[in-house]
N, CA, C and O of each residue as an XYZ file, in Angstrom:
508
protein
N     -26.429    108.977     21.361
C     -25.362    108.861     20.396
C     -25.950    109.034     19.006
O     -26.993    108.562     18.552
N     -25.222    109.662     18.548
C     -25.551    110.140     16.525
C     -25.135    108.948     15.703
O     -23.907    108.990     15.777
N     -25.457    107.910     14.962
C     -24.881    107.517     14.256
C     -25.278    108.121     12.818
O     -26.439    108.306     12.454
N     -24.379    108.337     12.227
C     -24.315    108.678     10.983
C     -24.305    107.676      9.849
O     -23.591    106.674      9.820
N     -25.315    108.108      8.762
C     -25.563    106.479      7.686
C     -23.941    106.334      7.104
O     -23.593    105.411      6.367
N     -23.332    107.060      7.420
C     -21.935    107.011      6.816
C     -20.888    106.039      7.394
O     -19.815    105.721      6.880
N     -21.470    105.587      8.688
C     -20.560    104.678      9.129
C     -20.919    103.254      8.249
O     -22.078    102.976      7.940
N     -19.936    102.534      7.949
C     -20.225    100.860      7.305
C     -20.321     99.969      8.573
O     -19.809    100.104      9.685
N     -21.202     98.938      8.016
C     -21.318     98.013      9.010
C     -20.250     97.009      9.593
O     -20.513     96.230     10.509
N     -18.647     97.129      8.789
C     -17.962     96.641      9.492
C     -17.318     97.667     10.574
O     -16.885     97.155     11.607
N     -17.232     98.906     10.440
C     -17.213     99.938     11.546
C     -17.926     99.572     13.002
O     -17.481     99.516     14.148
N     -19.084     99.375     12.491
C     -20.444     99.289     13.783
C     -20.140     97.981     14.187
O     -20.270     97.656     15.367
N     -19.765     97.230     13.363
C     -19.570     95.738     14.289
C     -18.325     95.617     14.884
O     -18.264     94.787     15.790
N     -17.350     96.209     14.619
C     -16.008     96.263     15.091
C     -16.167     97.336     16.274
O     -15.559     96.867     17.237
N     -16.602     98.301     16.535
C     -17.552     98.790     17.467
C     -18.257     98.601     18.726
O     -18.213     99.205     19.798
N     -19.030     97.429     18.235
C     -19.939     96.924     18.902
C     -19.008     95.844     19.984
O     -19.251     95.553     21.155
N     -17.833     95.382     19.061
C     -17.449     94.170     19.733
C     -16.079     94.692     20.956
O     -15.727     94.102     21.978
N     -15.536     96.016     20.349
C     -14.650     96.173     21.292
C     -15.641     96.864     22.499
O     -15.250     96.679     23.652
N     -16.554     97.434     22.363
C     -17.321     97.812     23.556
C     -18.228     96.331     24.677
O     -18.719     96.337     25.806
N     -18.127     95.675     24.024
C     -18.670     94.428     24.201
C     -17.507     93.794     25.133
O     -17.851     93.599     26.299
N     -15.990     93.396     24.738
C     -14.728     93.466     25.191
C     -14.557     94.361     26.838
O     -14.603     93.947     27.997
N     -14.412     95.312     26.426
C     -14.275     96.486     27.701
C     -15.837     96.421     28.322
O     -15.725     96.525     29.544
N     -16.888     96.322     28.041
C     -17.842     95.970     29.600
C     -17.470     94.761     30.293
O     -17.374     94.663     31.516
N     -17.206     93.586     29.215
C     -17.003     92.606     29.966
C     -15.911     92.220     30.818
O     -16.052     91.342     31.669
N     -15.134     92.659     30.685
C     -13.991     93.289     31.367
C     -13.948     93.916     32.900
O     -13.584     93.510     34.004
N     -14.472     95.025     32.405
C     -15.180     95.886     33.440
C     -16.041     95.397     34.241
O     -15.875     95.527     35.454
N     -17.101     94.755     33.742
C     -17.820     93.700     34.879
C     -17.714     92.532     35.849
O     -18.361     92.177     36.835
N     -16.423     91.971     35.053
C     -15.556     90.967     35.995
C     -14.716     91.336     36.774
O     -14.216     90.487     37.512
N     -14.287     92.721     36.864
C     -13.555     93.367     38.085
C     -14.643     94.079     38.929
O     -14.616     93.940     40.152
N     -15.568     94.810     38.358
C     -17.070     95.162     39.694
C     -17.225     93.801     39.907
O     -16.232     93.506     40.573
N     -18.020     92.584     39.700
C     -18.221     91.791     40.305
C     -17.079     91.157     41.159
O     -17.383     90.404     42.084
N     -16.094     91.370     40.948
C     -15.134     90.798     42.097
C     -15.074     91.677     42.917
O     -15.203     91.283     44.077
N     -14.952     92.550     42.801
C     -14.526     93.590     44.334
C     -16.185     93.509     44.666
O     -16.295     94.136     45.719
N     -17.595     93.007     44.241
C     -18.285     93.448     44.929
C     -18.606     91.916     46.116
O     -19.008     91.772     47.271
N     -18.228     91.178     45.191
C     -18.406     89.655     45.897
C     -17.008     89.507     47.422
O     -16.901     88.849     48.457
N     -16.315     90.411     46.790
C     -14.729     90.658     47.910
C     -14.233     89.410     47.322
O     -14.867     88.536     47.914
N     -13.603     88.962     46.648
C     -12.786     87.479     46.038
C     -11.845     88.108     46.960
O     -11.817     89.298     47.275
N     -11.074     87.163     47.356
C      -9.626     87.070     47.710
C      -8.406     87.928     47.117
O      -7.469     88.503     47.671
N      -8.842     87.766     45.566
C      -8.065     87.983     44.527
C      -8.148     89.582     44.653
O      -7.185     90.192     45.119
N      -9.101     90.136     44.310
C      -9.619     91.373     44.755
C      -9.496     92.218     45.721
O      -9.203     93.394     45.508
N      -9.730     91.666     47.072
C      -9.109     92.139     48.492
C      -7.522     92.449     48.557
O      -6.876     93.476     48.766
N      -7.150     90.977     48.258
C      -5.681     91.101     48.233
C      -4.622     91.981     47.368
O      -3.516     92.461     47.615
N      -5.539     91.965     46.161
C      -5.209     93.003     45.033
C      -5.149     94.374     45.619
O      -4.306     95.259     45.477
N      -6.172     94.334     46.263
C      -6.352     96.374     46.387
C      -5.538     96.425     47.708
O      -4.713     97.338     47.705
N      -5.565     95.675     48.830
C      -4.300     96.101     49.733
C      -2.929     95.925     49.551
O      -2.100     96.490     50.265
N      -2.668     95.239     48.716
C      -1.568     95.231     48.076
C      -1.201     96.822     47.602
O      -0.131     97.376     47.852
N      -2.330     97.424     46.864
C      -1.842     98.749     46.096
C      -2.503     99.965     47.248
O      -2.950    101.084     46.996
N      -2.382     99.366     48.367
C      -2.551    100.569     49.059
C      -4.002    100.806     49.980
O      -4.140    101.463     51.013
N      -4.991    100.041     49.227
C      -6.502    100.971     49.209
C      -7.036     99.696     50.726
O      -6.887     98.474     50.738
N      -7.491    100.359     51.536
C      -7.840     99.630     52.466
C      -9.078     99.002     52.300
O     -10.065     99.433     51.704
N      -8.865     97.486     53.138
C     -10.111     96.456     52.668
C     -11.715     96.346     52.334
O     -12.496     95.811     51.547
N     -11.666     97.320     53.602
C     -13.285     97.755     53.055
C     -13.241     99.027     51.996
O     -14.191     99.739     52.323
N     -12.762     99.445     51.208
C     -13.122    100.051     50.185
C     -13.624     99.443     48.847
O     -14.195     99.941     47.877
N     -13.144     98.007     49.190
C     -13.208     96.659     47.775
C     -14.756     97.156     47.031
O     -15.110     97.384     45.874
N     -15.414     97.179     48.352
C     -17.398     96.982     48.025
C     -17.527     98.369     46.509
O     -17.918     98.416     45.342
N     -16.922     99.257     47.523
C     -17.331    100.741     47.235
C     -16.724    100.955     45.790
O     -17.458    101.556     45.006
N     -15.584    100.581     45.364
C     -14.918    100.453     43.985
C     -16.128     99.559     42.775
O     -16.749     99.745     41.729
N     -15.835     98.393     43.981
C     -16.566     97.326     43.158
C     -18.028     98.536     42.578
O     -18.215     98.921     41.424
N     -18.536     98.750     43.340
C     -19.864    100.128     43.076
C     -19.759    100.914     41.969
O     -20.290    100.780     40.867
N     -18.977    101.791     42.403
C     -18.278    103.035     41.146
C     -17.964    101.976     39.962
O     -18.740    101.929     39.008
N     -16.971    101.228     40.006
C     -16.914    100.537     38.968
C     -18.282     99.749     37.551
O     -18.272     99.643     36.325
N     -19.082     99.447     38.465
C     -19.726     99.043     38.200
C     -20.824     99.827     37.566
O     -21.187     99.419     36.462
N     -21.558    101.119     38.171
C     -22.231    102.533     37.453
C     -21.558    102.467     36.367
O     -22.194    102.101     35.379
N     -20.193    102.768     36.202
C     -19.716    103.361     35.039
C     -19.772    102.427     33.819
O     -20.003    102.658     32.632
N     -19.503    101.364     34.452
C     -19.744    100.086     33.429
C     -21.137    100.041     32.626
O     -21.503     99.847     31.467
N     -21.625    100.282     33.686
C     -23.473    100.092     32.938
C     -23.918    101.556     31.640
O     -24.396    101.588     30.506
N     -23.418    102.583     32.644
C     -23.230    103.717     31.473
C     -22.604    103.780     30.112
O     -22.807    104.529     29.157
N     -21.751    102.734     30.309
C     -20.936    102.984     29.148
C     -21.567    101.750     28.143
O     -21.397    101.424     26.968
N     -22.217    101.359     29.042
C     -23.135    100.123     27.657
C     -24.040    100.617     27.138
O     -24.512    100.414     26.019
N     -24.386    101.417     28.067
C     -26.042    102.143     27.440
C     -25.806    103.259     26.693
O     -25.261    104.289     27.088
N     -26.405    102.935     25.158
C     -25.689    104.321     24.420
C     -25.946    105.741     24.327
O     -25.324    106.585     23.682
N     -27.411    105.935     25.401
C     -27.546    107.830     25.431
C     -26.785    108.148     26.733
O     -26.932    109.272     27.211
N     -25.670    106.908     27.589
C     -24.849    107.415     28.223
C     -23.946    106.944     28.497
O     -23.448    106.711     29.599
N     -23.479    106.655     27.018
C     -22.134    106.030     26.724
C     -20.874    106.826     27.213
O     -19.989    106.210     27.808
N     -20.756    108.239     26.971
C     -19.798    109.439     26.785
C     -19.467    109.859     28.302
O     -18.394    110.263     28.750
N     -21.195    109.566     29.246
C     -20.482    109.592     30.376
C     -19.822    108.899     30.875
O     -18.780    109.159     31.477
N     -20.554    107.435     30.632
C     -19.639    106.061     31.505
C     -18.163    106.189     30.453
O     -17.056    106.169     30.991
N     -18.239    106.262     29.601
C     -16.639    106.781     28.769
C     -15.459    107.400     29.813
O     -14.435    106.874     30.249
N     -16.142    108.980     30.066
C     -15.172    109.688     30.815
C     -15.103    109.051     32.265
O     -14.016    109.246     32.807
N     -16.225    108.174     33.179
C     -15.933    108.026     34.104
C     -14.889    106.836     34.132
O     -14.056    106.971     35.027
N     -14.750    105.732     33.375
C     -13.810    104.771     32.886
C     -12.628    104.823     32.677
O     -11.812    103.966     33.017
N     -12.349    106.078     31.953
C     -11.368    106.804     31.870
C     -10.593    107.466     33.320
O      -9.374    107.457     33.494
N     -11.411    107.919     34.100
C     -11.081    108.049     35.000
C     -10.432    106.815     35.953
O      -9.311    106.623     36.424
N     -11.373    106.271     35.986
C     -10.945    104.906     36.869
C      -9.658    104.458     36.044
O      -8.909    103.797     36.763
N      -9.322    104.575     35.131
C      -8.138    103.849     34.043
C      -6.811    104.781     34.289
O      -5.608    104.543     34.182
N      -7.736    106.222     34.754
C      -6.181    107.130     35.334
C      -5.566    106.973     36.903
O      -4.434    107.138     37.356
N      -6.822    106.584     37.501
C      -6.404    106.423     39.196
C      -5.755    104.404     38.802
O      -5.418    103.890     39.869
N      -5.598    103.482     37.669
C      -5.012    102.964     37.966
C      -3.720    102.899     37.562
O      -2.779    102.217     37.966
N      -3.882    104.260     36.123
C      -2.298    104.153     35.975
C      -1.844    104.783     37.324
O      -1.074    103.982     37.853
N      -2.020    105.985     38.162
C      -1.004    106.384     38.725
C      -1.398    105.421     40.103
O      -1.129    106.146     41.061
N      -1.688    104.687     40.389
C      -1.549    103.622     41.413
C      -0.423    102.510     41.020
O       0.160    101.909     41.923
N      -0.153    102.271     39.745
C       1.219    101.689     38.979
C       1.933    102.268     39.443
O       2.748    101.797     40.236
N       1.865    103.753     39.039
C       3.710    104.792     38.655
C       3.699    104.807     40.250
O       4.829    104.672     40.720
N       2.599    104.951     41.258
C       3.601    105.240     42.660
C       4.047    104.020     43.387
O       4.601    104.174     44.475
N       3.861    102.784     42.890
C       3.934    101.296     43.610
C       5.357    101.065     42.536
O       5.956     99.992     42.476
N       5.706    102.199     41.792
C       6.633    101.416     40.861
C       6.930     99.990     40.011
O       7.980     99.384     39.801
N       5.366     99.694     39.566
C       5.205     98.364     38.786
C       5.711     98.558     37.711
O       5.767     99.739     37.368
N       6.316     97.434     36.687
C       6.344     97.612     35.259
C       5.915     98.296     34.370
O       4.737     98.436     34.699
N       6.051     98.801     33.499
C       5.870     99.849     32.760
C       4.667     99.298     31.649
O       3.982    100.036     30.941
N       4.605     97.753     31.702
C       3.480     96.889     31.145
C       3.026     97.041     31.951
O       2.317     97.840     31.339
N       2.524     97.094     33.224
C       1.341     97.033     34.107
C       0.966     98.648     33.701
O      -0.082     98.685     33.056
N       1.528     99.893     33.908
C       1.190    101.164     34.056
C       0.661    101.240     32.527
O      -0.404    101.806     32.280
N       1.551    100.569     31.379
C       0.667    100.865     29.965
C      -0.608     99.830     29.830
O      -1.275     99.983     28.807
N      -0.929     99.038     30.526
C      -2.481     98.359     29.993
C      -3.681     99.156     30.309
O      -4.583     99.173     29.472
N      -3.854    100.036     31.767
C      -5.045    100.723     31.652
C      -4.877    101.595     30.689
O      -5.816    101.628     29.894
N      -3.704    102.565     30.407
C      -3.748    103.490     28.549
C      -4.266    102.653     27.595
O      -5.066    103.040     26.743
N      -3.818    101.411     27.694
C      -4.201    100.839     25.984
C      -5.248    100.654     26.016
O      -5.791    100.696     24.912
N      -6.228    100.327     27.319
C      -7.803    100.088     27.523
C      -8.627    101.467     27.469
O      -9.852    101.425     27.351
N      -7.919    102.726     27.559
C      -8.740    103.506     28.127
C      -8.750    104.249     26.270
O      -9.634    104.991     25.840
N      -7.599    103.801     25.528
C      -7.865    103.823     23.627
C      -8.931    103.252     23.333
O      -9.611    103.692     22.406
N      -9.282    102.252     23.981
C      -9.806    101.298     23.529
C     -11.101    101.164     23.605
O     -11.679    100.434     22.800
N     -11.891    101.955     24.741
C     -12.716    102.673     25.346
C     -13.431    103.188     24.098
O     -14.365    102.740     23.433
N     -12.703    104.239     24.013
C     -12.927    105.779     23.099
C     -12.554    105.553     21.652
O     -12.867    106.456     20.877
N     -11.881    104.398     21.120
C     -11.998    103.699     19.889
C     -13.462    103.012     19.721
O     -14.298    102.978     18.818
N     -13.380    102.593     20.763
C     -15.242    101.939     19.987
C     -16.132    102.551     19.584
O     -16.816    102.202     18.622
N     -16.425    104.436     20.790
C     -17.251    104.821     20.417
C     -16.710    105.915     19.299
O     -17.595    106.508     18.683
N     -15.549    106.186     19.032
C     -15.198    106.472     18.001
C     -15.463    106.240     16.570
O     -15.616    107.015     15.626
N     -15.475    104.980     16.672
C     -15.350    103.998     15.200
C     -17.243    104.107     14.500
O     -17.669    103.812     13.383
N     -17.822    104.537     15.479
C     -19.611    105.188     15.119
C     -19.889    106.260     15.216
O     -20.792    106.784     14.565
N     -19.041    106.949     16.213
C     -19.585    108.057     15.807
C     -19.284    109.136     15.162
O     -18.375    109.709     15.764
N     -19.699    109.864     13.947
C     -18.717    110.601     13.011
C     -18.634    112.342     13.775
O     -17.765    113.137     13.418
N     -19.669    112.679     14.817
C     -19.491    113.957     15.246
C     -17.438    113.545     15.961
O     -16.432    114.212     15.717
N     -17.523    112.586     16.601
C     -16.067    112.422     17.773
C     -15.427    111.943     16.742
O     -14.287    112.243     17.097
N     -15.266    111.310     15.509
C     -13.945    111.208     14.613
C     -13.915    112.857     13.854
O     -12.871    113.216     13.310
N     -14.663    113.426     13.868
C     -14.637    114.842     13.290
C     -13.664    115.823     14.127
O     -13.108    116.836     13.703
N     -13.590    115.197     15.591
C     -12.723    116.119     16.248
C     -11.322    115.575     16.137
O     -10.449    116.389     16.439
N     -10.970    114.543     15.820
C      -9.472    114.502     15.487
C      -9.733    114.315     13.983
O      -8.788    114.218     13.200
């Protein structure tokens, strides 16, 4: 990642903390599907995904998490997050949940790409 001396340090700390936010986040759902909680099991057959897949999510989940902390592979664990944030909106739109359940992975997956936004001036240059 580029940081540019142009970013201010309330940028980088506001930054720092929503990325800080979304791993931790992210790590309390890999660690549940990897431990299998109840909560977790029951969660994912509920939306379809059969029981032993919990581990394997919990997995993927969890890579991407670590990528996206580490900052020369932030951009990947970014897009893979993103991903995971699109297989849960449309696991919403086909279970027909609330339209608050289908908008929280969007507002997380802003939220994502706002942090590393808010440092880096090459990716605020593109919008």
């Amino acid at each position: 990642m580029e940081t540019a001396k142009k970013v201010s340090k309330g940028m980088s700390w506001t930054s720092y903390v929503l990325q800080g936010i979304v791993v931790l986040m992210f790590l309390m759902g890999a660690i549940t599907n990897l431990m299998q909680t109840e909560m977790a099991v029951e969660g994912a057959v509920s939306m379809g995904y059969p029981e032993g897949s919990v581990v394997y999510l919990g997995v993927i989940l969890l890579i991407a998490t670590v990528l996206y902390a580490i900052p020369k592979t932030m951009f990947i664990g970014a897009l893979l997050l993103t991903a995971w944030l699109g297989g849960a909106v449309a696991t919403h739109i086909i279970h027909g949940d609330p339209m608050g359940n289908t908008l929280f992975p969007v507002i997380f997956g802003i939220v994502v790409w706002a942090s590393i936004m808010l440092r880096n001036t090459q990716l605020r240059a593109l919008f």
